[in-house]
N, C-alpha and C positions, 0 to 999 in steps of 0.2 A: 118659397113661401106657398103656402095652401091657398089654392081657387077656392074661393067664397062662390057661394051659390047665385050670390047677388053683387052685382059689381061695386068695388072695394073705394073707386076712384070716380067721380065726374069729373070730366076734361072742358073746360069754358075754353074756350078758339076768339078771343077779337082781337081786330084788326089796330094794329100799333102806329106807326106813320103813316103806311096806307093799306089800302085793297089789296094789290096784288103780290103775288106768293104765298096764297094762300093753299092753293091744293097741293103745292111743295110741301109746305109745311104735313098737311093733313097726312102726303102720302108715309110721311118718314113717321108718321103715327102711328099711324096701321101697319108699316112694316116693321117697326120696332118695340109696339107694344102687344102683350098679351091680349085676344079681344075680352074676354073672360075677367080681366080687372077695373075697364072702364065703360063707361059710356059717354060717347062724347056728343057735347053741345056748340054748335059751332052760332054765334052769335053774328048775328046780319045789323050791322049797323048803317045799311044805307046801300051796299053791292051796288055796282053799276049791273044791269040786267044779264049783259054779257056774262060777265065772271059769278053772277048766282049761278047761270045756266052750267058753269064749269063745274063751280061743286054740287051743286044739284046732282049732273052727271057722276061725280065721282063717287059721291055717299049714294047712290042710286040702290046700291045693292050692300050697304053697311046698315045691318040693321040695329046695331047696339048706337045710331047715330039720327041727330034730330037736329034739324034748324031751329031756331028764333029771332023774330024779327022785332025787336022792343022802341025802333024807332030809330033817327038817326040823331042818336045822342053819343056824348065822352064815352069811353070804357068803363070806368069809375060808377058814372050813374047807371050805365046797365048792368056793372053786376049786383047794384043798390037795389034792382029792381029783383035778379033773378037768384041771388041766391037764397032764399028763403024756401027757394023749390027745388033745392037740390036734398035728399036723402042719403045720398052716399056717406062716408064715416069720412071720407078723407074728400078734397074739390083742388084739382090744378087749376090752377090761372096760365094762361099760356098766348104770348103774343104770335099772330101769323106772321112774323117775318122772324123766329124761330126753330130749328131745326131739332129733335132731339136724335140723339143716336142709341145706338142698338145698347141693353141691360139698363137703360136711363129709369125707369120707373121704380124696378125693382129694391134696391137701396133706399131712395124716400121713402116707400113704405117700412123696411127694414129698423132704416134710423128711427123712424118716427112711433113705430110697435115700439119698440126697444127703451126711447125715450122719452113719449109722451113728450114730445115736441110738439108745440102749437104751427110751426112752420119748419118744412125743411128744401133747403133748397139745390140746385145744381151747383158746378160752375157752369159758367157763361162763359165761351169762347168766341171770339170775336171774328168774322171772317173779314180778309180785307176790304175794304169798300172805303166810307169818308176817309178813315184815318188809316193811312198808309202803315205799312211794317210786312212783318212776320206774316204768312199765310192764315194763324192761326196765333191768339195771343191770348190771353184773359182781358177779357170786356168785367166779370164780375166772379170774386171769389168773397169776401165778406165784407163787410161796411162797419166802421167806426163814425160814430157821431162825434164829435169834434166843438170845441169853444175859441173863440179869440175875443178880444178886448180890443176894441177900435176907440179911443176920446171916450171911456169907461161906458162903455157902453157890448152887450156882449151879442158874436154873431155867432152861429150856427157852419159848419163845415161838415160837409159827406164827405168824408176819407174815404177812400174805396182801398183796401190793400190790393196786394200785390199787382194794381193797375201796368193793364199792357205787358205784364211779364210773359215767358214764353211758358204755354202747358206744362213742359220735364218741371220746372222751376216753383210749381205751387205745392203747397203741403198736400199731405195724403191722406189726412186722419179726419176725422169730423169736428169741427171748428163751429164756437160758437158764433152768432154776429149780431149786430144789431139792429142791422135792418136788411131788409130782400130789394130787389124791383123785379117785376111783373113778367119782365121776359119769359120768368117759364118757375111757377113757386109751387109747394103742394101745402096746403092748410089742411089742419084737422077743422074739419067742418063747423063743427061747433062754436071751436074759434072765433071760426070768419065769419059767425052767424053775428058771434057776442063783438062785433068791432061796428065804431059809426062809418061809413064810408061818404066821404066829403067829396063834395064837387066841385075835384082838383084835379088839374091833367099834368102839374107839377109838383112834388112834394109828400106827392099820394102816400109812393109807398114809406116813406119816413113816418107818417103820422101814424099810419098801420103799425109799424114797428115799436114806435112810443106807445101805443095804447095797449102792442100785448106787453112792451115792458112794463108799464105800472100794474099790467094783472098780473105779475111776474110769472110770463108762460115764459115757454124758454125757444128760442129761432135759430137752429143751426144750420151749417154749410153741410154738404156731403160731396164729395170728389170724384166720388166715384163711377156718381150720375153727370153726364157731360150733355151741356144742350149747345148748340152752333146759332149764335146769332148773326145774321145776313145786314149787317149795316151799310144797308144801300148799295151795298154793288151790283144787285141786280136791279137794271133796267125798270124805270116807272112807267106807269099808266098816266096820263092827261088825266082820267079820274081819281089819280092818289091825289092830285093840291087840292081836289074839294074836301075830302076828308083831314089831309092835313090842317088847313084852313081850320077846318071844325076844332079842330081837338088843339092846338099851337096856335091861334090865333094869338094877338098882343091884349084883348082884354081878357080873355080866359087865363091866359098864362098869371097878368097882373092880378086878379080876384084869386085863383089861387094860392099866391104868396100873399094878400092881405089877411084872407082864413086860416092859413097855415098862424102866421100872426098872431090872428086873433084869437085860435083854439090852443096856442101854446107860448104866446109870448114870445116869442125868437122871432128873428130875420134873419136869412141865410148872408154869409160875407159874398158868396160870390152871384147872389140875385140879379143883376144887371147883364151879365153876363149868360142866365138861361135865354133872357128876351133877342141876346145876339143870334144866340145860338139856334133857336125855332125861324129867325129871320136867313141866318145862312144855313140850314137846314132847305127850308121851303127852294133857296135857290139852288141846292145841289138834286134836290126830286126833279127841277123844271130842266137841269142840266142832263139827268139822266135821261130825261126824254127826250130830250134833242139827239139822244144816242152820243153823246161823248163819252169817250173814254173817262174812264173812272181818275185814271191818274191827270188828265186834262181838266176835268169837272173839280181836283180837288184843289189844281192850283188856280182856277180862275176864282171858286170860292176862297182863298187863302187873300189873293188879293182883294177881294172885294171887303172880306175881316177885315185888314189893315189899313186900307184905305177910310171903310165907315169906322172906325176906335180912331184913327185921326179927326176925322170929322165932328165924334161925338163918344166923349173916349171914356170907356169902362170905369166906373169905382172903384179903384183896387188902390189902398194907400201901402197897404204892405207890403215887401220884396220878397216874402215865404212865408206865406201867413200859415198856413202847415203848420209850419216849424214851428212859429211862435203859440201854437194851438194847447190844449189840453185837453183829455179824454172828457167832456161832458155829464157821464156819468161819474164818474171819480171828481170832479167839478163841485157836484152836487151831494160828495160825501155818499156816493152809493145807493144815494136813494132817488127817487122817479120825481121828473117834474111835474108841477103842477099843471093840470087842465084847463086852463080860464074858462074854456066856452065848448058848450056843447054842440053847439052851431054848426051845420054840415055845408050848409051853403051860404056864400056871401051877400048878403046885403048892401 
């Protein structure tokens, strides 16, 4: 692809569960991307002083590279705040705990010239950490939005395909989807200018994907750009629970899903079960800092799941609700659901 004179990409860097691994993240940026295509913005949501000093230190001498510090707010609201000052044609969204690997760029912009794609994204490879397996698995190759019927009443399902499958095992070709998550997405800027962005730390990226399908842009996968997402197997900071806290709390989570709600009418089927999941989350960060082994930290969070679902036990009336699902879109005879509300924040 031809170096543009003026870089082709801004890269947004914030922090996803927590703080640290972030100059991991940064280095496998810079050593895997052309400097000449981006520039990148590494978003300060709060850094403990320590770990600024670290990237401070590491961009010290990247000069296509600039801090911002918009406050110690969700993700979501700070990029509500800063993309309006990005110029570039093309803006990654890109979480610090993240990895991309070496020709990763290359291709989204390829797909995305090619297709005038409004979003194009990686696959997401999983490394081992919470959830055990394969060194290396599919964390996220494309998303199906999904319908079920509960006592007539209709819920919302994220299908994720080929979940957990091993890398040999996923298609090769550029594949449609319908929605991204955040881990690591490239938007044509424009796009992501013409989108409302809600003050959601759950859900986010499904309402993003609904809003470019009613403007019928088009959101593909590419295979052939691979990013490594680190799901917690590396060791936490005592300062990632404040951040967690911030962003997973239990009423940010719940306002979340009543805006999701209320800008689209759906409730998700397995909603009860995110609120588990940021509570036994929180407790495998405080595990990891206690320096437990991963395989240690996964089983004493497994019991503590089964123990609290006895206690006070998850919504789930159906045995495969999948199964019993239907594509959403095909649901709706092919055409985009309605918006109720244009609402970005809950009330």
């Amino acid at each position: 692809m031809e170096i543009q004179s003026s870089p082709l990409v801004t890269i947004l860097v914030t922090p996803r569960d927590r703080y640290s691994g972030t100059v991991k993240n940064l280095e496998c940026l810079y050593r895997y991307t052309k400097i000449e295509y981006f520039e990148l913005v590494l978003v300060d949501l709060g850094y403990p002083a320590a770990m600024r000093k670290e990237i401070e230190a590491f961009l010290s001498d990247k000069k296509n590279a600039r801090i911002v510090s918009p406050g110690k707010l969700i993700p979501m609201a700070s990029l509500r705040k800063l993309r309006d000052s990005v110029t570039s044609k093309y803006t990654v969204l890109i979480d610090n705990d993240s990895h991309v690997t070496e020709g990763w760029l290359e291709p989204l912009l390829k797909a995305a010239e090619e297709t005038d794609a409004a979003v194009v994204s990686p696959i997401v490879l999983e490394k081992s950490g919470v959830d055990e397996g394969a060194e290396l698995r599919n964390h996220l190759f494309s998303t199906e939005l999904r319908v079920v019927e509960v006592g007539g009443n209709p819920y919302l399902i994220e299908y994720k395909t080929y979940r957990r499958a091993l890398p040999e095992e996923l298609p090769q070709g550029l594949s449609d989807t319908e929605a991204f998550e955040l881990h690591g997405v490239l938007f044509r800027t424009e796009d992501l200018k013409s989108l409302e962005i809600p003050e959601m730390t759950i859900r986010e990226h499904l309402d993003m994907g609904m809003q470019l399908k009613n403007k019928g842009r088009r959101m593909l996968v590419e295979p052939k750009s691979i990013l490594l997402f680190d799901n917690l197997g590396t060791r936490s900071e005592f300062a990632d629970l404040e951040f967690f806290n911030r962003r997973w709390n239990g009423k940010i989570t719940k306002s979340s899903s009543d805006l999701f709600e209320k800008r689209w009418g759906y409730r998700f089927y397995s909603e009860d079960a995110m609120y588990y999941w940021a509570i036994r989350r929180r407790l495998f960060l405080l595990l990891r800092w206690m320096h437990l082994p991963v395989s240690v930290a996964n089983k004493i969070d497994r019991l503590f799941g089964a123990i609290r679902r006895r206690i006070a036990p998850v919504w789930d009336p159906l045995s495969n609700p999948e199964a019993q699902s239907t594509s959403f879109y095909k649901k709706l005879g092919n055409k985009f659901p309605q918006q109720c509300s244009h609402d970005i924040v809950h009330n």
